[in-house]
C-alpha positions in Angstrom: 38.5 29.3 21.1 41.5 28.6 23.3 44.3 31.1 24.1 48.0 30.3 23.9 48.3 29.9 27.0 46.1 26.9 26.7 47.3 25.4 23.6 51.2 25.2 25.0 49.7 23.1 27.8 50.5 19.6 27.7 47.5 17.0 26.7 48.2 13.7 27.6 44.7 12.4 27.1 44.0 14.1 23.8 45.2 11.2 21.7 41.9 10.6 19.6 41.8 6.5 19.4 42.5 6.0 22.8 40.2 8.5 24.1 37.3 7.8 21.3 37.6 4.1 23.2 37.7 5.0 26.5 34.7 7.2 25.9 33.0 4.7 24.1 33.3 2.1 27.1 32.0 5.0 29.8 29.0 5.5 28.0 28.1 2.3 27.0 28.8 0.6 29.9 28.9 3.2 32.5 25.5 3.7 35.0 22.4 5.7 33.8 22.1 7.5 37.2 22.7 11.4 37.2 23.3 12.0 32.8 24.4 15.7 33.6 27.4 15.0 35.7 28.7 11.2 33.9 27.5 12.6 30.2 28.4 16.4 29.2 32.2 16.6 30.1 32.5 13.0 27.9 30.4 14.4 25.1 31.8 17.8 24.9 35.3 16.1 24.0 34.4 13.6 22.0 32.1 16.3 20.1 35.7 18.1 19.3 37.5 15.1 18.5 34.7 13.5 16.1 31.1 14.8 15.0 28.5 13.2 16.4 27.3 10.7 14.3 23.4 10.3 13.0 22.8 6.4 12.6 19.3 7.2 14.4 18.5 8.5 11.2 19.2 5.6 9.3 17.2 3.1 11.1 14.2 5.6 11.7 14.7 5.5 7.4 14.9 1.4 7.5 11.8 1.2 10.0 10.1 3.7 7.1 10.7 1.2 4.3 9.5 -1.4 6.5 6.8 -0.4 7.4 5.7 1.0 3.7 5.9 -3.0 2.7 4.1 -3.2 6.0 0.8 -1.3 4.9 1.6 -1.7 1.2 0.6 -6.0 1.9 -2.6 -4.1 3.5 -3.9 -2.5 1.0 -3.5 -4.9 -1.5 -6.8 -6.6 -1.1 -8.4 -3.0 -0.6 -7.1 -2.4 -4.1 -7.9 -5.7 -5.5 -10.9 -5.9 -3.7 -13.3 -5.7 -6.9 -11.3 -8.3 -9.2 -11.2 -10.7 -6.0 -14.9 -10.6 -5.7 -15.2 -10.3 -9.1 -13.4 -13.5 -10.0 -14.3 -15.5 -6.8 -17.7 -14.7 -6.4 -17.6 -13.4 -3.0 -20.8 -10.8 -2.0 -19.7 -7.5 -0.3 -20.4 -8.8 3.3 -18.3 -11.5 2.4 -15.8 -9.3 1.4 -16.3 -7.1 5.0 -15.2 -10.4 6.7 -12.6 -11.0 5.1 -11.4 -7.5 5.5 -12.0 -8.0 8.8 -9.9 -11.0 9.6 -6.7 -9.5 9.4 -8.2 -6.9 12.3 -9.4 -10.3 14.2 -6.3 -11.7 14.4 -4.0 -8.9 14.5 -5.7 -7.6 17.9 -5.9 -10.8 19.1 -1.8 -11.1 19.0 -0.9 -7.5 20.1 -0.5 -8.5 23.8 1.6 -11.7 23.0 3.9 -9.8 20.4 4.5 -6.8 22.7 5.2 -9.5 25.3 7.4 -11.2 22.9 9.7 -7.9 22.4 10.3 -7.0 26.0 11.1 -10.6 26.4 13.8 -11.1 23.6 14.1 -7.8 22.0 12.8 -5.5 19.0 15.3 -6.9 16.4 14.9 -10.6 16.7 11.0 -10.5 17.0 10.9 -7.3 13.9 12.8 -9.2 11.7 10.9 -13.1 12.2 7.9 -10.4 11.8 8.6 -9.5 8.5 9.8 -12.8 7.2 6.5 -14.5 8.3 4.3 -12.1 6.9 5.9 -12.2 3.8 5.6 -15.7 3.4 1.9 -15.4 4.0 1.5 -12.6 1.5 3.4 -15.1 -1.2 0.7 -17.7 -0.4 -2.2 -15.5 -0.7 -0.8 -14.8 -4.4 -2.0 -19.0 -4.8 -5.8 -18.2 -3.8 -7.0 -17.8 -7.2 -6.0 -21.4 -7.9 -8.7 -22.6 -5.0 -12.2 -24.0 -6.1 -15.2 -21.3 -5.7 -16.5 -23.4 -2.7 -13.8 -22.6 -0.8 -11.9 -19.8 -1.5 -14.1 -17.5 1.3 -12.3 -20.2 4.0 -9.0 -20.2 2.4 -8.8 -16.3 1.7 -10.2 -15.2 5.1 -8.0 -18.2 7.5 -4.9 -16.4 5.3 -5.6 -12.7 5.6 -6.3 -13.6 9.1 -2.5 -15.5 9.2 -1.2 -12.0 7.7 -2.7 -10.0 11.0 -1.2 -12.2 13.5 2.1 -12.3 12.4 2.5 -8.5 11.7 0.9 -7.6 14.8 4.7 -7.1 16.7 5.4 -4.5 13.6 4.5 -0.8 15.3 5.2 -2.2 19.1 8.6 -2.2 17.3 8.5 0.6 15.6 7.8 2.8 18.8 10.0 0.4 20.9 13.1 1.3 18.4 12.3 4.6 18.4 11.7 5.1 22.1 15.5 3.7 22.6 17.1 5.5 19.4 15.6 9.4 19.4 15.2 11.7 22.1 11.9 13.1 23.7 12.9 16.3 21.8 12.9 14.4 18.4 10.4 11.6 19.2 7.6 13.2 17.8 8.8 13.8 14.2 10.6 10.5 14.2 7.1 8.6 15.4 5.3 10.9 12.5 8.2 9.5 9.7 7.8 5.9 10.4 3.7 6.3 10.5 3.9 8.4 7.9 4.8 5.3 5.3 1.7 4.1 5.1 0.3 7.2 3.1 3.6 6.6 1.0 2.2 3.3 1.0 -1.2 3.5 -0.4 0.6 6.8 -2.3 3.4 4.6 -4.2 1.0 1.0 -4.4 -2.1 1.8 -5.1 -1.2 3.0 -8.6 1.2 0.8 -9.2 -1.1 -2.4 -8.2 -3.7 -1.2 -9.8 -2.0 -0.9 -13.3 -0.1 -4.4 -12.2 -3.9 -5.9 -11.2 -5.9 -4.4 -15.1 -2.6 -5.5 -16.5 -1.2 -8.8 -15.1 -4.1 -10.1 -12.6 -4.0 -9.3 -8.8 -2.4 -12.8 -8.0 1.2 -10.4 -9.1 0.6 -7.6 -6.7 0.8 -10.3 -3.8 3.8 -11.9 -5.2 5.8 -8.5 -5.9 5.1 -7.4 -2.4 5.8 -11.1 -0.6 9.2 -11.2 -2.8 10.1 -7.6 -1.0 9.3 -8.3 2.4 11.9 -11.6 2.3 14.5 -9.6 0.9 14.1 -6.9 3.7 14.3 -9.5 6.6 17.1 -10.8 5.4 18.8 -7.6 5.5 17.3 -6.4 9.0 18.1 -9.2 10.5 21.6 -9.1 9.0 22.7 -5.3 9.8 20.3 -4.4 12.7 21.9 -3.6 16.3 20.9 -1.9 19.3 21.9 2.0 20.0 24.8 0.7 22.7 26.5 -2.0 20.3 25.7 -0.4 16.8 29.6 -0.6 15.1 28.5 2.9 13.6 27.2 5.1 16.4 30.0 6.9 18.3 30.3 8.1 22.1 29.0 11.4 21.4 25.6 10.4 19.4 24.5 7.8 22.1 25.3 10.6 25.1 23.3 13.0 23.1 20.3 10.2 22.6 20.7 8.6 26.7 20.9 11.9 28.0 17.7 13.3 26.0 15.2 10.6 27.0 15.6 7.5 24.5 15.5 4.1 26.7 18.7 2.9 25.2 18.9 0.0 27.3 15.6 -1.7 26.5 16.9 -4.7 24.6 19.8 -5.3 27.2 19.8 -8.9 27.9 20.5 -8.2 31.8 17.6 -5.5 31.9 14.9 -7.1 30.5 11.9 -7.8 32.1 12.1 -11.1 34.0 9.6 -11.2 36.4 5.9 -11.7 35.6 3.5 -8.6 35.8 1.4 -8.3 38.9 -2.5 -8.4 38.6 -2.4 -4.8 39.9 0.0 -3.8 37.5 -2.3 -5.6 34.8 -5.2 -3.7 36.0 -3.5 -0.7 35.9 -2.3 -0.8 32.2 -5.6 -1.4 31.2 -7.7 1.3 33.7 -5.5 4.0 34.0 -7.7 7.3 32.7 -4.8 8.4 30.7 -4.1 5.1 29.1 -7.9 4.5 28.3 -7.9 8.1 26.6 -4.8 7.0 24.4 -6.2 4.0 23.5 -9.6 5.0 22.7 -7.8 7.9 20.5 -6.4 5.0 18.6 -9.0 3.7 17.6 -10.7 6.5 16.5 -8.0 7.2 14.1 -7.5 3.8 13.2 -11.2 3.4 12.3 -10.5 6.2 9.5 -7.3 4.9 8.3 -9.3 1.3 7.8 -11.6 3.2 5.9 -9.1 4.2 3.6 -7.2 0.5 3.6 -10.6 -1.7 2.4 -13.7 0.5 1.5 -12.2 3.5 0.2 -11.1 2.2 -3.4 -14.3 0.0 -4.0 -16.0 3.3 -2.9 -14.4 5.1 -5.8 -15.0 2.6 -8.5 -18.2 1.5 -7.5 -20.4 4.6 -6.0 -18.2 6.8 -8.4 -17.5 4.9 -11.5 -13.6 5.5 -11.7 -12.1 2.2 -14.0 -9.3 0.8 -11.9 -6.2 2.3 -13.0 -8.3 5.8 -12.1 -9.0 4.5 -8.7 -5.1 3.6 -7.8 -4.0 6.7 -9.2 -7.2 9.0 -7.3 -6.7 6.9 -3.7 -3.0 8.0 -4.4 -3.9 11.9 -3.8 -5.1 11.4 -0.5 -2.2 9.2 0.8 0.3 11.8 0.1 -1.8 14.8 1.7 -1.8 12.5 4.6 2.0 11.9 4.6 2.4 16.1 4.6 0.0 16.2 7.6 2.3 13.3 9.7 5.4 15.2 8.4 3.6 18.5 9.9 2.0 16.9 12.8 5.5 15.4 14.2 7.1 18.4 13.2 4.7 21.0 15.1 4.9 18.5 17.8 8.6 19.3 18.5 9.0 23.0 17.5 6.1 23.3 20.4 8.4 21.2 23.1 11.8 23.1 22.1 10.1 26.3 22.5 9.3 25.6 26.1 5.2 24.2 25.7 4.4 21.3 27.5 4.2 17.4 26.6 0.2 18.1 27.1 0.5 21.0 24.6 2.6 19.8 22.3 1.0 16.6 21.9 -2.4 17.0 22.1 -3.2 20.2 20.0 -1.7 18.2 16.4 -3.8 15.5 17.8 -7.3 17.4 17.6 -6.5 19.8 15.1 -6.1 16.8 12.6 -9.2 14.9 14.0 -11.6 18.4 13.7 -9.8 18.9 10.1 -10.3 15.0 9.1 -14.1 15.1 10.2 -15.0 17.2 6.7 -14.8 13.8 5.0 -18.7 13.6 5.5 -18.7 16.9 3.2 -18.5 14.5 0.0 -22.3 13.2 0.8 -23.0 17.0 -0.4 -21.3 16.8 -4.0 -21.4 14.5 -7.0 -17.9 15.2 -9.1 -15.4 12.0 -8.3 -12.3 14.6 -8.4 -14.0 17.1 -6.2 -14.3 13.9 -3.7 -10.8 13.2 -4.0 -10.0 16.7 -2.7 -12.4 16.4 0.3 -10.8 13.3 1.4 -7.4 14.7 0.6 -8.0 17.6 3.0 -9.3 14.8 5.2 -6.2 12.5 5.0 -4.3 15.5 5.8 -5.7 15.8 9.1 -5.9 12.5 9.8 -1.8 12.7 9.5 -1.7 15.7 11.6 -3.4 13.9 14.3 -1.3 10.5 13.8 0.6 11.3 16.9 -0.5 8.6 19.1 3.1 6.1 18.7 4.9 9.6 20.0 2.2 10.1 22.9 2.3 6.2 23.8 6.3 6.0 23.6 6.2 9.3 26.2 3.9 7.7 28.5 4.5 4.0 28.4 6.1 2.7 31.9 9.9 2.2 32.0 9.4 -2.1 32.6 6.8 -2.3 29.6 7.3 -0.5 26.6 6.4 -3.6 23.8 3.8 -4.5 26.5 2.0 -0.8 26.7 2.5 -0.3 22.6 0.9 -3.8 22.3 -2.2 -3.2 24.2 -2.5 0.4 22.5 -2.3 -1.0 19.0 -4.7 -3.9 19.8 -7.1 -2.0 21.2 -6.6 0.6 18.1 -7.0 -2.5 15.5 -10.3 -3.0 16.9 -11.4 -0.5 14.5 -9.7 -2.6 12.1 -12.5 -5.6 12.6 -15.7 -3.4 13.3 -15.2 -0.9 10.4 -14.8 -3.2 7.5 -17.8 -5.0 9.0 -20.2 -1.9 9.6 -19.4 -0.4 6.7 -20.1 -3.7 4.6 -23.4 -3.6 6.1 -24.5 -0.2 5.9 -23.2 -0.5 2.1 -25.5 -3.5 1.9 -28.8 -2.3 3.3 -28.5 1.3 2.0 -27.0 0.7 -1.6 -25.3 4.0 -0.5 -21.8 5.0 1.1 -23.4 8.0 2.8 -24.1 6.5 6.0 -20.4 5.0 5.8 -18.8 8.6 6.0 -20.9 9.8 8.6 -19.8 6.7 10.5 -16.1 7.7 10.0 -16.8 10.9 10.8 -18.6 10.5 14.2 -15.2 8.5 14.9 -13.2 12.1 14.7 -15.5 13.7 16.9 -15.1 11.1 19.7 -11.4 11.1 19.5 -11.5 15.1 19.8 -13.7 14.7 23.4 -11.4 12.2 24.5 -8.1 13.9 24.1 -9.7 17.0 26.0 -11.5 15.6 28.5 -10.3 11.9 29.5 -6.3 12.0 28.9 -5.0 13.0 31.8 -1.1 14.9 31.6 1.1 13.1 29.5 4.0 12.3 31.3 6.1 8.9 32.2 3.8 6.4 34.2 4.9 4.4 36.5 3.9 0.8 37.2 2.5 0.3 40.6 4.5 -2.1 43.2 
């Protein structure tokens, strides 16, 4: 509070517009060098002239919606799975492969489309993203119109054309992130926008299950094609970057520059021109706490693929649920994994603003979750379907307290390669999504049983638990070498 004195001094600069402007065109525009002394003095007056404004919020909330269409187009063949085969006559191997080829071609793309959004940006690359897979989900919707003979070909080349094109989606979605929240808020915002796909399978599965027993599953492909367009037009519309958002004020992008968040990634004039280095290749791929990350991901990815293709079929075929039961049952799960993201990210951050290292704070949600998601091999033990659902539940729960890989890889990624390091992450993560529709196909196969299946996904928890204690290294910013 200021004494009399100090309110009957004269304040020439404290006219708000002209200040508000001038503020605006220091921070945006003046250098990144030495935050504390260019930043504080500017934010502390424009934080008494004008709150500080939280657009962050509202794209983290756009990138959730997103990606909820995202993993809502995956799982529709998961939940249509049985009428597909039913109606096309496809065996269950066949139907591994073709759960497969979006994994195939969705790894095979990560590099390029990281590649792609250091080269022109997040927003451009996001939005032609969503518009393309869109388009390929509408098409799918046409498959049942194929002769028999070929509607393996046409169903796999198409679920295949689904993976490549949304392979740029969570490169984006950490990339954004990375330049919108602070370190101090990274991990919760990481947790919201992974956490859509449990609201995904949560919100979906029911509803294309009824729309599949009711309708036909060529709908559910339509409805969610007929989304996606709508959203890309509206992304690619209203979507800026942190500096030239029209809503974000001085004071919000001080408080997001000076906290860690990479605000300048998708400057034009900052973007990386010059081609990598083989050494600097070498050393995104070999570096011990890189290989740790990665191999993490695909641990947890292996479980979440689990979920996408062979959980429902598991429920209606080893455990005789009709199909509205199985949308409604692989709903349960989903949102016990969206409380253990929400938790996750949020235990994540509460451990870093109370003074615990990125090490602690990052790793422990990341192998409590994994040790809490291996009791899914507990449902070999018991026969009850709804006892099941609340194994997996407590499973899924885990599994989102330990979905804190994006925040981990945004931390750690190098400065000049942000897209590039998220790409090679992911696609090494989506592995899992090619080898664990296939395994489990054929253990399903050869065993007539989905016991061997859970112990598989299990086995994957207890690897991911070994590797975040004893191959990641300290989890701090790398840097590339010269």
């Amino acid at each position: 509070m200021r004494s009399q004195g100090d309110r009957a001094k004269p304040r020439p600069h404290r006219a708000g517009p002209r200040i508000r402007g001038e503020n605006r065109v220091t921070m945006t525009r003046g250098p990144t060098t030495g935050p504390t002394a260019t930043h504080a003095p500017i934010a502390a007056g424009v934080s008494h002239a004008a709150p500080r404004t939280a657009v962050r919020y509202s794209v983290l909330a756009f990138l959730f919606i997103i990606t909820a269409i995202n993993y809502g187009d995956r799982a529709t063949l998961g939940i249509a799975g049985s009428s597909i085969s039913h109606d096309l006559g496809l065996s269950p191997v066949m139907m591994g492969y073709i759960f497969s080829a979006f994994g195939w071609a969705y790894v095979m793309n990560q590099v390029p489309g990281g590649w792609l959004l250091d080269r022109f940006g997040s927003i451009r690359v996001y939005g032609a993203s969503l518009l393309a897979w869109s388009v390929c989900t509408l098409f799918i919707a046409g498959v049942g119109h194929v002769p028999h003979t070929i509607a393996f070909p046409v169903l796999f080349v198409l679920w295949a054309g689904l993976g490549l094109v949304e392979a740029p989606t969570f490169p984006a979605n950490s990339r954004i992130v990375s330049s919108w929240f602070p370190t101090a808020e990274r991990g919760l915002a990481t947790s919201i926008f992974n956490s859509a796909q449990y609201v995904a399978v949560a919100f979906f599965a029911p509803l294309m299950g009824w729309i599949t027993q009711q309708f036909g599953w060529e709908y559910i492909f339509a409805v969610m094609g007929i989304a996606g367009v709508v959203l890309a037009t509206v992304w690619l519309m209203r979507m800026r970057p942190p500096a030239t958002h029209p809503g974000v004020n001085a004071a919000e992008l001080a408080f997001i520059r000076t906290g860690g968040a990479l605000v300048d990634i998708d400057d034009r004039t900052r973007r990386l021109r010059r081609p990598l280095t083989w050494r600097q290749v070498r050393f995104m791929l070999t570096d011990r706490t890189l290989v740790g990350v990665y191999g993490g991901q695909y641990c947890i990815t292996a479980i979440l693929y689990f979920f996408l293709t062979w959980f429902p079929l598991y429920l209606h075929q080893s455990r005789g649920l009709s199909m509205t039961q199985t949308g409604l049952a692989a709903s349960v799960p989903a949102l016990c994994g969206l409380a253990g993201a929400i938790s996750g990210g949020a235990l994540s951050d509460m451990l870093l603003r109370r003074g615990q290292s990125e090490n602690v704070a990052r790793k422990t949600p990341y192998v409590v979750g994994m040790a809490i998601a291996s009791t899914i091999c507990l449902c070999n033990f018991v026969q009850s379907a709804w006892v099941i659902v609340l194994i997996m539940s407590f499973a899924f729960f885990g599994k989102g307290v330990a979905a804190i890989g994006w925040a981990v890889i945004s931390d750690i990624a190098p400065r000049e390669t942000p897209g590039l390091a998220a790409g090679i992450f992911n696609g090494i993560g989506n592995i899992a999504g090619i080898v664990t529709p296939i395994v489990i196909g054929y253990i399903v196969a050869i065993t007539k049983s989905y016991n061997g299946a859970l112990l598989f996904v299990a086995g994957h928890c207890v690897v991911a638990i070994l590797l975040y204690l004893f191959v990641v290294g300290k989890i701090r910013r790398l840097s590339l070498p010269v």
